[in-house]
Backbone and ligand atoms as CSV (ligand in chain L), in Angstrom:
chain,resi,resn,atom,element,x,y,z
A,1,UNK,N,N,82.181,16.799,16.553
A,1,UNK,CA,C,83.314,16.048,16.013
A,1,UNK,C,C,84.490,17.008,15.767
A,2,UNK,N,N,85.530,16.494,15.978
A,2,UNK,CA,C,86.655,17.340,16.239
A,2,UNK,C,C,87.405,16.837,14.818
A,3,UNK,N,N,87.999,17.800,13.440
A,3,UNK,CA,C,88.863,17.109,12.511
A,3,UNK,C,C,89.810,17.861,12.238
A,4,UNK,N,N,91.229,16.966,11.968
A,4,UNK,CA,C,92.278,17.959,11.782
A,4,UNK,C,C,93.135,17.701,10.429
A,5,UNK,N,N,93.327,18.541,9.674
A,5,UNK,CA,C,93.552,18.305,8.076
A,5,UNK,C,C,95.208,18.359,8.401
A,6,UNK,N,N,95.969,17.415,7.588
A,6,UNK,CA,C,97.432,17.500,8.312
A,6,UNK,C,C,98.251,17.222,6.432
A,7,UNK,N,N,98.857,18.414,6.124
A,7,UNK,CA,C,99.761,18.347,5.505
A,7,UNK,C,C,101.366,18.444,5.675
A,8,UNK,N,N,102.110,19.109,4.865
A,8,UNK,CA,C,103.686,18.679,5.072
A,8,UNK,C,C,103.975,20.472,5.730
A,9,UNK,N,N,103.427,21.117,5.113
A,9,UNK,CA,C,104.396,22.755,5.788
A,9,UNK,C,C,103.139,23.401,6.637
A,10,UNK,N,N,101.958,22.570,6.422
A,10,UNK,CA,C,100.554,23.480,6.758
A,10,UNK,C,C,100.171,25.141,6.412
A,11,UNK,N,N,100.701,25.461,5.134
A,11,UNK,CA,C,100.559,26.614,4.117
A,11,UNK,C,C,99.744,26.384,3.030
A,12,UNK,N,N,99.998,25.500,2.703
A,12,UNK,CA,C,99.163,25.396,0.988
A,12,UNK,C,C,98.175,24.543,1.173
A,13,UNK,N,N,98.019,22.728,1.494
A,13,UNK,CA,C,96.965,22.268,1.187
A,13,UNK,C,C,96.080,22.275,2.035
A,14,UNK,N,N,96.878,21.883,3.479
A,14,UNK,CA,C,95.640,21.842,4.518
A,14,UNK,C,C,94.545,22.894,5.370
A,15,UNK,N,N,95.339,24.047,5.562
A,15,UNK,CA,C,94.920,25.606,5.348
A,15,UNK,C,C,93.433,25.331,4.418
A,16,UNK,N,N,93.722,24.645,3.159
A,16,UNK,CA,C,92.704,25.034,2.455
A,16,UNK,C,C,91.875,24.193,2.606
A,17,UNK,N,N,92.070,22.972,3.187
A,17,UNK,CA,C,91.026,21.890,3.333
A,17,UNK,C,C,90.731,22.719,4.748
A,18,UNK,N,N,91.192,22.697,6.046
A,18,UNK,CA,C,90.225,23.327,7.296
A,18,UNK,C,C,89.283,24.414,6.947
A,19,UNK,N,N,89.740,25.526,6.026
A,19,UNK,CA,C,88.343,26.329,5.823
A,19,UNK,C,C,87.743,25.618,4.741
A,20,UNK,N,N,87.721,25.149,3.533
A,20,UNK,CA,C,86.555,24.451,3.150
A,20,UNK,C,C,86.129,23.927,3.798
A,21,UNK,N,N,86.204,23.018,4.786
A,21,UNK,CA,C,85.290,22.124,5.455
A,21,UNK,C,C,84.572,22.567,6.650
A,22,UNK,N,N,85.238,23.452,7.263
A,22,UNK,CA,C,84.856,24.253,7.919
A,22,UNK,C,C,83.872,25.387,7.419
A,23,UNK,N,N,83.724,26.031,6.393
A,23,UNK,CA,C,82.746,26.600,5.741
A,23,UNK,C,C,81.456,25.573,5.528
A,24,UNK,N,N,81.802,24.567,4.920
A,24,UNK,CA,C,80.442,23.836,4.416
A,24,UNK,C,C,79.885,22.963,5.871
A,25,UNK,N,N,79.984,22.742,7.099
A,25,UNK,CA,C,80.367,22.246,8.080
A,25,UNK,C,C,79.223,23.225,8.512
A,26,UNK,N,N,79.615,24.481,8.650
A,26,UNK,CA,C,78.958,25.619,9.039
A,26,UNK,C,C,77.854,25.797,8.149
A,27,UNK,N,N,77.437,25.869,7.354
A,27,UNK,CA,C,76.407,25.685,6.044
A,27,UNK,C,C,75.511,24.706,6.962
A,28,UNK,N,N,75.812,23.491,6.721
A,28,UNK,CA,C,75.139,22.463,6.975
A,28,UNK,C,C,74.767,22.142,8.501
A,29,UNK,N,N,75.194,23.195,9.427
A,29,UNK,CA,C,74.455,23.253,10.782
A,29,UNK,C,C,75.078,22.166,11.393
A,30,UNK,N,N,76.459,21.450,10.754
A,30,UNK,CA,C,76.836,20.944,11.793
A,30,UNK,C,C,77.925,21.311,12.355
A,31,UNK,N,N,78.088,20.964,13.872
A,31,UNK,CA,C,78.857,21.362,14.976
A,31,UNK,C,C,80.264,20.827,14.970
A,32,UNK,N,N,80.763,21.268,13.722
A,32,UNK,CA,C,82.674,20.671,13.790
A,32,UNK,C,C,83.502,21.504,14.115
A,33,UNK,N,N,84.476,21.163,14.761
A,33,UNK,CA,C,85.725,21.907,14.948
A,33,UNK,C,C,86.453,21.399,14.046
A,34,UNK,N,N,86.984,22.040,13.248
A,34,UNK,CA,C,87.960,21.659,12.108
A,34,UNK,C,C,89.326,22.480,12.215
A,35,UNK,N,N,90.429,22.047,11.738
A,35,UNK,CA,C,91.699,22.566,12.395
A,35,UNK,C,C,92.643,21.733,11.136
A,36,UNK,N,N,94.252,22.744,11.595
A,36,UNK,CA,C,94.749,22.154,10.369
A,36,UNK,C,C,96.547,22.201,11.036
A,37,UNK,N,N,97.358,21.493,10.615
A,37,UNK,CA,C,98.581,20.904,11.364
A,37,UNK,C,C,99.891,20.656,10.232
A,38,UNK,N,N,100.951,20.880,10.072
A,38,UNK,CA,C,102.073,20.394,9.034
A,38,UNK,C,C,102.834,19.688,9.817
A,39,UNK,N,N,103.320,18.257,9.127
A,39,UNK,CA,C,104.062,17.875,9.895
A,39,UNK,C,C,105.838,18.357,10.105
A,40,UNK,N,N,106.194,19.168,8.938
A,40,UNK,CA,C,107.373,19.270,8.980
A,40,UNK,C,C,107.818,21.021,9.688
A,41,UNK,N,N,107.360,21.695,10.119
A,41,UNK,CA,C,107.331,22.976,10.968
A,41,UNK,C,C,107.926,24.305,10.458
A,42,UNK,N,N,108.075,24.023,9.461
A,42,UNK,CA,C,109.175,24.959,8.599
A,42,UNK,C,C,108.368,26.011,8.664
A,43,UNK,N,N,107.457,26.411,8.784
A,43,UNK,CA,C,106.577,27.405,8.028
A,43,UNK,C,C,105.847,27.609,9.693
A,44,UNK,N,N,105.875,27.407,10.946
A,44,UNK,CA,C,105.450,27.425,11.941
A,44,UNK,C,C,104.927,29.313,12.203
A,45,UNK,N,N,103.590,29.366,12.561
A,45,UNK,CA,C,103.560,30.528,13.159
A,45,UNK,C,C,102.981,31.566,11.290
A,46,UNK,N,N,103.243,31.204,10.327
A,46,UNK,CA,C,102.963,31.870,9.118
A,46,UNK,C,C,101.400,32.030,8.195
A,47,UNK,N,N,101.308,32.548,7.867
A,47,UNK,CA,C,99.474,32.771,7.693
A,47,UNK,C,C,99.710,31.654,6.250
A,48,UNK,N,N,98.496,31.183,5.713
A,48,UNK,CA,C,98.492,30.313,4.359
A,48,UNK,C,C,99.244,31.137,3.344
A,49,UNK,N,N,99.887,30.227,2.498
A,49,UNK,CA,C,100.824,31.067,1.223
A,49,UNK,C,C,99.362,31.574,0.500
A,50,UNK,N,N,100.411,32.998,-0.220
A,50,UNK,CA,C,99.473,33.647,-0.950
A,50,UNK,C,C,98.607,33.127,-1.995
A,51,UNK,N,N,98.491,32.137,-2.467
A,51,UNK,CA,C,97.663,31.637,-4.039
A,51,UNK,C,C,96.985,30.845,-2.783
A,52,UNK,N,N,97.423,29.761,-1.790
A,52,UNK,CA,C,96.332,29.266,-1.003
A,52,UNK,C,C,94.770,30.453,-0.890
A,53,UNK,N,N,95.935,31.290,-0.304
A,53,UNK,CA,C,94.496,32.415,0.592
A,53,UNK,C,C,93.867,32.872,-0.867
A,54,UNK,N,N,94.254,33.420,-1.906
A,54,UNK,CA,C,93.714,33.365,-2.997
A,54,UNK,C,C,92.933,33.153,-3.304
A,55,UNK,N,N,93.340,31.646,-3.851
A,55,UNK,CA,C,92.342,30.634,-4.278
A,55,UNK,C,C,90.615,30.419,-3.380
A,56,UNK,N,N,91.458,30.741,-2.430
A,56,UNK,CA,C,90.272,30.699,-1.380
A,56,UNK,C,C,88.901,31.682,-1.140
A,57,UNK,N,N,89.690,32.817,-1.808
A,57,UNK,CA,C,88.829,34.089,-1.558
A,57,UNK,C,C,87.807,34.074,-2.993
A,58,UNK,N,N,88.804,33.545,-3.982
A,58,UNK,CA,C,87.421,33.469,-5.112
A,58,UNK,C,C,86.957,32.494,-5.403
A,59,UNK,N,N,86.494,31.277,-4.003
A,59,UNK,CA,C,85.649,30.855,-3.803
A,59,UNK,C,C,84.611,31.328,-1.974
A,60,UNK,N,N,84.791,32.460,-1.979
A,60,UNK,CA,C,84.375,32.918,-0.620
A,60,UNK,C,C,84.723,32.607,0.531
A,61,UNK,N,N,85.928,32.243,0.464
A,61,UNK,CA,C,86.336,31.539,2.037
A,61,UNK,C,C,87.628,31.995,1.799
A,62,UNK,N,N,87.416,32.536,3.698
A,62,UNK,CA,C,88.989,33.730,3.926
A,62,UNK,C,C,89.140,32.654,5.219
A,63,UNK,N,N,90.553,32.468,4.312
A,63,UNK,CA,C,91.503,31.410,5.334
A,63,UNK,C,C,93.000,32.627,5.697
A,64,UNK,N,N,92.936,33.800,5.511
A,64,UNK,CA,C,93.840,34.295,5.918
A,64,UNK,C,C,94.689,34.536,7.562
A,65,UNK,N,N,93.380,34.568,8.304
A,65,UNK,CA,C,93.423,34.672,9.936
A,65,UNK,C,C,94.594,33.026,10.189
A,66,UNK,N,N,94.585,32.341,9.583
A,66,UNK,CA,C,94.883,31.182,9.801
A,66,UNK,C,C,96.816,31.057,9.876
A,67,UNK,N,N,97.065,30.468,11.085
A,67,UNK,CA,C,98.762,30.206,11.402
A,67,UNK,C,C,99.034,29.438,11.509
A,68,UNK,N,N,99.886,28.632,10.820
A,68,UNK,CA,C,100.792,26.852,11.072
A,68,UNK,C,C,101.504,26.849,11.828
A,69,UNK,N,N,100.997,25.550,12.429
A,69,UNK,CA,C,101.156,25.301,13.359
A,69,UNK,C,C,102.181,23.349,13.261
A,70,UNK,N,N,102.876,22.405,13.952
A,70,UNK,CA,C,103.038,21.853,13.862
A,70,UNK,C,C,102.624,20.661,14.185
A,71,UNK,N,N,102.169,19.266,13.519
A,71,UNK,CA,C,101.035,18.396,14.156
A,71,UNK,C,C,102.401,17.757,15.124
A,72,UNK,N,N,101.595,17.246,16.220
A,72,UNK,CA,C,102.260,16.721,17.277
A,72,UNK,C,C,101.515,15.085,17.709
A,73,UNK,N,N,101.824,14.035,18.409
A,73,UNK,CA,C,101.315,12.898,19.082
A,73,UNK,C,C,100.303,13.221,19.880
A,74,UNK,N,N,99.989,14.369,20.851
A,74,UNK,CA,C,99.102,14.779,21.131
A,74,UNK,C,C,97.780,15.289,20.357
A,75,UNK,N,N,97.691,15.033,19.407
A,75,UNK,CA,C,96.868,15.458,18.322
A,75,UNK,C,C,95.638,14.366,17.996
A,76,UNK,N,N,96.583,12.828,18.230
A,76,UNK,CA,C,95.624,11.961,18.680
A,76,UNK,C,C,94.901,11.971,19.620
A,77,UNK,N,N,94.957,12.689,21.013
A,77,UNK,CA,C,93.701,12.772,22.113
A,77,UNK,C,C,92.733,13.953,21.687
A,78,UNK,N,N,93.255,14.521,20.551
A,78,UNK,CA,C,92.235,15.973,20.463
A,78,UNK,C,C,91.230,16.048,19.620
A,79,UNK,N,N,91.395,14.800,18.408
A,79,UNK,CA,C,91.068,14.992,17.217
A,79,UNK,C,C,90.125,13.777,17.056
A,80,UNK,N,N,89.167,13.807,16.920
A,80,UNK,CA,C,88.029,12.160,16.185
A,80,UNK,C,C,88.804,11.617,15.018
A,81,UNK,N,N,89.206,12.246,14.198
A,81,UNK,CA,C,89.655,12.348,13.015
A,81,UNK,C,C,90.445,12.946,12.079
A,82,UNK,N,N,91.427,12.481,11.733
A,82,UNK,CA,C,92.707,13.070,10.700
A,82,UNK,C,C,93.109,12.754,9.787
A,83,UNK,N,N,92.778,13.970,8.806
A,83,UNK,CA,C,93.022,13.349,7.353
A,83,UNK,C,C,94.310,13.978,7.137
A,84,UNK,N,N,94.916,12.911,5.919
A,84,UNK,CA,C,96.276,13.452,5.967
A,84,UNK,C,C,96.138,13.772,4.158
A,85,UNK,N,N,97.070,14.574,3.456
A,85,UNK,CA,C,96.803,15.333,2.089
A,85,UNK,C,C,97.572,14.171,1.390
A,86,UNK,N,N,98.257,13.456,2.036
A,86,UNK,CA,C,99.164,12.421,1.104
A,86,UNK,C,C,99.919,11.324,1.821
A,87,UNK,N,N,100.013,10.785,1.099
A,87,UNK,CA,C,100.337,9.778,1.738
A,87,UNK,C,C,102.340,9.966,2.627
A,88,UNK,N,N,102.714,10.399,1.882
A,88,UNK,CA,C,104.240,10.878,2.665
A,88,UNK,C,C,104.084,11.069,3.752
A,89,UNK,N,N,102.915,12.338,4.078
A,89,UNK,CA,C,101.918,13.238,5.246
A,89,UNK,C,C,102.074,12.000,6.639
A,90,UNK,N,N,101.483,10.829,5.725
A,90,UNK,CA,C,101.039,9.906,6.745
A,90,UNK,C,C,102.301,8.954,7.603
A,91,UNK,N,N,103.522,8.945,6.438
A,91,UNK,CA,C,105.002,8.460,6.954
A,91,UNK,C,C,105.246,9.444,8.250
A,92,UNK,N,N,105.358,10.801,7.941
A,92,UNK,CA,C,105.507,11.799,8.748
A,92,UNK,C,C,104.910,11.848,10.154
A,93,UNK,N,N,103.494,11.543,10.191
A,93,UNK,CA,C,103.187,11.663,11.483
A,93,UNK,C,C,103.039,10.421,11.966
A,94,UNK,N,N,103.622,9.402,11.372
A,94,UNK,CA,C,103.470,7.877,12.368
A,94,UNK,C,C,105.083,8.589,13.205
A,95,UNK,N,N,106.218,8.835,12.030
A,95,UNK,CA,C,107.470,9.098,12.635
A,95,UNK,C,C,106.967,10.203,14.146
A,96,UNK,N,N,106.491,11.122,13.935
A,96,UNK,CA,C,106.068,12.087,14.989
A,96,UNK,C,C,105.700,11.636,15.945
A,97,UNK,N,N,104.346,11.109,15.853
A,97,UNK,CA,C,103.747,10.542,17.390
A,97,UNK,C,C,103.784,9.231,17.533
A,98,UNK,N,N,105.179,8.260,17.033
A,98,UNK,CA,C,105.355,7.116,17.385
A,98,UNK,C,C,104.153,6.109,18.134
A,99,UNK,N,N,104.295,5.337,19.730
A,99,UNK,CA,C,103.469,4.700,19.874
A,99,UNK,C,C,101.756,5.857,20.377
A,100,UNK,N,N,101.994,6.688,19.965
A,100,UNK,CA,C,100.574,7.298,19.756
A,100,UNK,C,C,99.776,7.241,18.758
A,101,UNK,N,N,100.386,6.672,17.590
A,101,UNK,CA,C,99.555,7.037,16.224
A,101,UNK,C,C,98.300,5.634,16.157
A,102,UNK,N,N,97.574,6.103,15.407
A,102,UNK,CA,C,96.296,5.406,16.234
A,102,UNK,C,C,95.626,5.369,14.272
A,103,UNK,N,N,96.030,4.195,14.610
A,103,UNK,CA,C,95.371,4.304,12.505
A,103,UNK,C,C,94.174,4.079,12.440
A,104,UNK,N,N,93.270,3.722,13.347
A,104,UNK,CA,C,91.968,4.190,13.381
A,104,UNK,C,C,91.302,5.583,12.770
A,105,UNK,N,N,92.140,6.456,13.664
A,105,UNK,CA,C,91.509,7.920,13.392
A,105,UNK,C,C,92.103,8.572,11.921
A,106,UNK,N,N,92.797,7.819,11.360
A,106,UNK,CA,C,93.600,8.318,10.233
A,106,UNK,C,C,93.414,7.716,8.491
A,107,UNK,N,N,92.797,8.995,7.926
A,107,UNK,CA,C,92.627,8.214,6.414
A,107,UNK,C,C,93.296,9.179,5.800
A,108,UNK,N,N,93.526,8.969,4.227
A,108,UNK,CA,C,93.583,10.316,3.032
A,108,UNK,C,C,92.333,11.164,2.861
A,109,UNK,N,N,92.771,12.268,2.838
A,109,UNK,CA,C,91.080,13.042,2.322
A,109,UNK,C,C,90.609,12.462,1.201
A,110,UNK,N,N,91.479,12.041,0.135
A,110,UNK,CA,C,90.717,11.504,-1.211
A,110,UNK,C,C,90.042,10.393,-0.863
A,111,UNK,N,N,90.561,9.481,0.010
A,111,UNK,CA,C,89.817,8.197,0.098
A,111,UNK,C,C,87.888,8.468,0.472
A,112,UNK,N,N,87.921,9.690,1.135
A,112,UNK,CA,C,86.334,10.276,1.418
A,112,UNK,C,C,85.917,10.247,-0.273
A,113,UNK,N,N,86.180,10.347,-1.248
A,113,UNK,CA,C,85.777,11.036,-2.633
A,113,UNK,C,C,85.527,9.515,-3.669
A,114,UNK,N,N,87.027,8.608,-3.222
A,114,UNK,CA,C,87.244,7.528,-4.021
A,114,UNK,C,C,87.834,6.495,-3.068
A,115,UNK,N,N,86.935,6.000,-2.434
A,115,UNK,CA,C,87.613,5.298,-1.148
A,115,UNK,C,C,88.550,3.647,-1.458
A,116,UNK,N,N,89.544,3.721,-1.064
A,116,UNK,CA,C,90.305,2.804,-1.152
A,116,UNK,C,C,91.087,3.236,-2.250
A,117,UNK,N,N,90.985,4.031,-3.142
A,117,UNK,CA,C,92.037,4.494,-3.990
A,117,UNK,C,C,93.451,5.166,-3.318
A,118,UNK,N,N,93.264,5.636,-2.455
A,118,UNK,CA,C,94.908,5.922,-2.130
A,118,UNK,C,C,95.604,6.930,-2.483
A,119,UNK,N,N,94.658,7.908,-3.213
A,119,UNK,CA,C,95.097,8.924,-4.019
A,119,UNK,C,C,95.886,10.274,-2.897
A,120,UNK,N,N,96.504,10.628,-3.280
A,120,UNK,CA,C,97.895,12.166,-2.803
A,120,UNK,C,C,96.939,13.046,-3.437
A,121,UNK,N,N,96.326,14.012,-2.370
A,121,UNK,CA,C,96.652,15.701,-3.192
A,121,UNK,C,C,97.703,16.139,-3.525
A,122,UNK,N,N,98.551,16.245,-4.685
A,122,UNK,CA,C,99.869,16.648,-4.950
A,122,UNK,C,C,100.080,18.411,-4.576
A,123,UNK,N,N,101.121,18.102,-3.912
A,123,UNK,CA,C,101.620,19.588,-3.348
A,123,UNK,C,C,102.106,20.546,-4.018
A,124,UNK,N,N,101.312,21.378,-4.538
A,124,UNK,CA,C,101.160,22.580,-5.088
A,124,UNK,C,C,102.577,23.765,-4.821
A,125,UNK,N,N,103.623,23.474,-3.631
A,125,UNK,CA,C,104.386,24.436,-3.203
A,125,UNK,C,C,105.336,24.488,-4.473
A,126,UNK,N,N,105.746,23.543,-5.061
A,126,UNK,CA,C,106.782,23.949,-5.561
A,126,UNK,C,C,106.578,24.561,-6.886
A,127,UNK,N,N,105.181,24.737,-7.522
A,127,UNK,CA,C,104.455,24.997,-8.682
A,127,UNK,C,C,104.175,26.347,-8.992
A,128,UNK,N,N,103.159,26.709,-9.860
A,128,UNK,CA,C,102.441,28.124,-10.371
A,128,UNK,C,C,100.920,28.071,-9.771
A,129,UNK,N,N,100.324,28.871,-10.211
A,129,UNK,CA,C,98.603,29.170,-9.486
A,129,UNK,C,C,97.972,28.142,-10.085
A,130,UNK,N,N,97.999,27.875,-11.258
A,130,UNK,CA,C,97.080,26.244,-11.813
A,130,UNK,C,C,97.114,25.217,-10.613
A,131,UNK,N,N,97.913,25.064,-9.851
A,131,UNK,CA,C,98.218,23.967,-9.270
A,131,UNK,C,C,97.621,24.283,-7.990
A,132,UNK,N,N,97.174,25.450,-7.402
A,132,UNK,CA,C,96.617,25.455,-6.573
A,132,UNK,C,C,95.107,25.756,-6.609
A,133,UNK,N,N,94.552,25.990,-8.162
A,133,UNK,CA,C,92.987,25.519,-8.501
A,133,UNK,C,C,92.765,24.304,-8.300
A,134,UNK,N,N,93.613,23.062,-8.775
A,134,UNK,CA,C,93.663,21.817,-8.835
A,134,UNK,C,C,93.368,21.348,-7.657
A,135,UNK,N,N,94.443,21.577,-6.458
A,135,UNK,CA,C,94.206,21.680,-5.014
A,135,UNK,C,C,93.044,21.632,-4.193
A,136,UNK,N,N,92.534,23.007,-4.838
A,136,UNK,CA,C,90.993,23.559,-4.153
A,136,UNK,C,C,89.949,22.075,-4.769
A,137,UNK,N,N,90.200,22.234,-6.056
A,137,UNK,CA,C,89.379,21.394,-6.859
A,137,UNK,C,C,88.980,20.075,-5.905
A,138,UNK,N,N,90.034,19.222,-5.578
A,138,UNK,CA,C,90.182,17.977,-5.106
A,138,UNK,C,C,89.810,17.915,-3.818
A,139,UNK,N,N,89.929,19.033,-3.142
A,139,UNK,CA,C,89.524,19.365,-1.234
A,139,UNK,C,C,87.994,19.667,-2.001
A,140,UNK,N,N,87.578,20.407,-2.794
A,140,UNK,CA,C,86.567,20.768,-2.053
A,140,UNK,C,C,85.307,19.252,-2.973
A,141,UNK,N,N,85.749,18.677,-3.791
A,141,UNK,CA,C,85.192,17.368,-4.171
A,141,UNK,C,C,85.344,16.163,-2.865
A,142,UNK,N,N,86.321,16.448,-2.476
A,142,UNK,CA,C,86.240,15.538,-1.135
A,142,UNK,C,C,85.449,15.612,0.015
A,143,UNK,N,N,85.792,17.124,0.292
A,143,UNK,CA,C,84.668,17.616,1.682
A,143,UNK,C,C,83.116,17.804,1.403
A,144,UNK,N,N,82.810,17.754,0.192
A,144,UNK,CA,C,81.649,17.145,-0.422
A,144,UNK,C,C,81.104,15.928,-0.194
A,145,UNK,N,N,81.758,15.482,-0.580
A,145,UNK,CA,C,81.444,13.305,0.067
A,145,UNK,C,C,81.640,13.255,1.520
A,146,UNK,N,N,82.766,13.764,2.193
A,146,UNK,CA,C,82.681,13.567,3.252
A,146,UNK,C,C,81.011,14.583,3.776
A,147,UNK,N,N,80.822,14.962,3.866
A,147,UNK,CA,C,79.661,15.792,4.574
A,147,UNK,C,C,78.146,15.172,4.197
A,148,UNK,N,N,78.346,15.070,2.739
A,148,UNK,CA,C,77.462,13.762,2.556
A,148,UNK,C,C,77.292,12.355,2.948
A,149,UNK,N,N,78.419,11.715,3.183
A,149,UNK,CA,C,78.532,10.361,4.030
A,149,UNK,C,C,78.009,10.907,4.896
A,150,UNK,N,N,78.646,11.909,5.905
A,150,UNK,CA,C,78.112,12.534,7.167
A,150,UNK,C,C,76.405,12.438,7.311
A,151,UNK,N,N,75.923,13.653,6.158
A,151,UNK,CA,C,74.592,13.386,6.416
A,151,UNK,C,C,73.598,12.317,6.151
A,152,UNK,N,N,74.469,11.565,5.516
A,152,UNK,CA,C,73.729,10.171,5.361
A,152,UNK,C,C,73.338,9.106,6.411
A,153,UNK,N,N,74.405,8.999,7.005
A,153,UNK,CA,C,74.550,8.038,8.328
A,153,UNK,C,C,73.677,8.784,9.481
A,154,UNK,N,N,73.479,10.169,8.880
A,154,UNK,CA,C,72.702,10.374,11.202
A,154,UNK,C,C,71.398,10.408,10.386
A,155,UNK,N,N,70.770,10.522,8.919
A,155,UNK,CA,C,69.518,10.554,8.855
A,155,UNK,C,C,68.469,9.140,9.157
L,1,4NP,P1,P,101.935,22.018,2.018
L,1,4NP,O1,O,103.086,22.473,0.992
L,1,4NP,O2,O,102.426,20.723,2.651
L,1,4NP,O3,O,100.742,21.790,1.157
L,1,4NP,O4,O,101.784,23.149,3.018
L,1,4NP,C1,C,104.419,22.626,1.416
L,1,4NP,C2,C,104.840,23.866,1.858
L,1,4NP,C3,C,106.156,24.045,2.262
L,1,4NP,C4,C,107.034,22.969,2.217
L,1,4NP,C5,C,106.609,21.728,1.775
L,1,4NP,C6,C,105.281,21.559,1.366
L,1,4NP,N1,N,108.384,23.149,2.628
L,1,4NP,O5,O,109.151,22.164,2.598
L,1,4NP,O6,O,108.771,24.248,3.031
């Protein structure tokens, strides 16, 4: 299964959702490609902001190797699945890949945690380091349920 975590600069939240999930993914012996996309490009080509990679390291996962990149309409033939960090996220890439966007393949990561709630990971960029514990907090409670739904359904 192919998944691609899609926030607004692809520095702070989604960075941190592709290696969590990608870490526990790997744990659990299953075979995902996980990947991560911003829709707005500003930050194109730049490794995760520093409190992302941080945050990340004192929970054992080095997302530093990692470069943003910009999500594109083509993203729908590549991807099973795309979670978006908020709902704005999701205005953004209908505008992007117009008659490509395919709302099938597309939920909130929170909805994996609290489904049908609708809930935003709130974006940590414009904040202090609390806000990017909070962050981690909420990705990695999500990619939890999701991996559990996961292993629920193929047992
Ligand atoms: P992210 O946070 O979407 O979680 O990567 C942001 C980072 C940069 C900007 C916006 C959000 N920006 O506008 O530069």
């Amino acid at each position: 299964m192919n998944i691609l975590m899609v926030c607004l600069g692809n520095i702070c939240r989604s960075p941190l959702a592709e290696g969590v999930l990608q870490h526990k993914a790997a744990a659990a012996g299953l075979d995902w490609q996980v990947d991560s996309a911003g829709t707005n490009g500003y930050h194109v080509g730049e490794a995760p902001h520093k409190l992302s990679q941080k945050v990340a390291k004192m929970n054992g996962i080095d997302i530093c190797n990692q470069k943003a990149r910009r999500f594109s309409a083509s993203d729908f033939k590549n991807y099973d699945k795309i979670y978006a960090m908020a709902d704005e996220v999701i205005d953004e890439m209908k505008w992007i890949a117009g008659d490509k966007y395919d709302a099938s393949k597309v939920d909130l990561l929170m909805n994996e945690l609290h489904p049908g709630k609708n809930e935003d990971i709130p974006d940590p960029w414009y904040g202090t380091e609390p806000g990017y514990h909070k962050t981690y907090e909420m990705i990695d409670q999500a990619t939890d349920a999701l991996i559990e739904k996961y292993n629920k359904n193929i047992r």
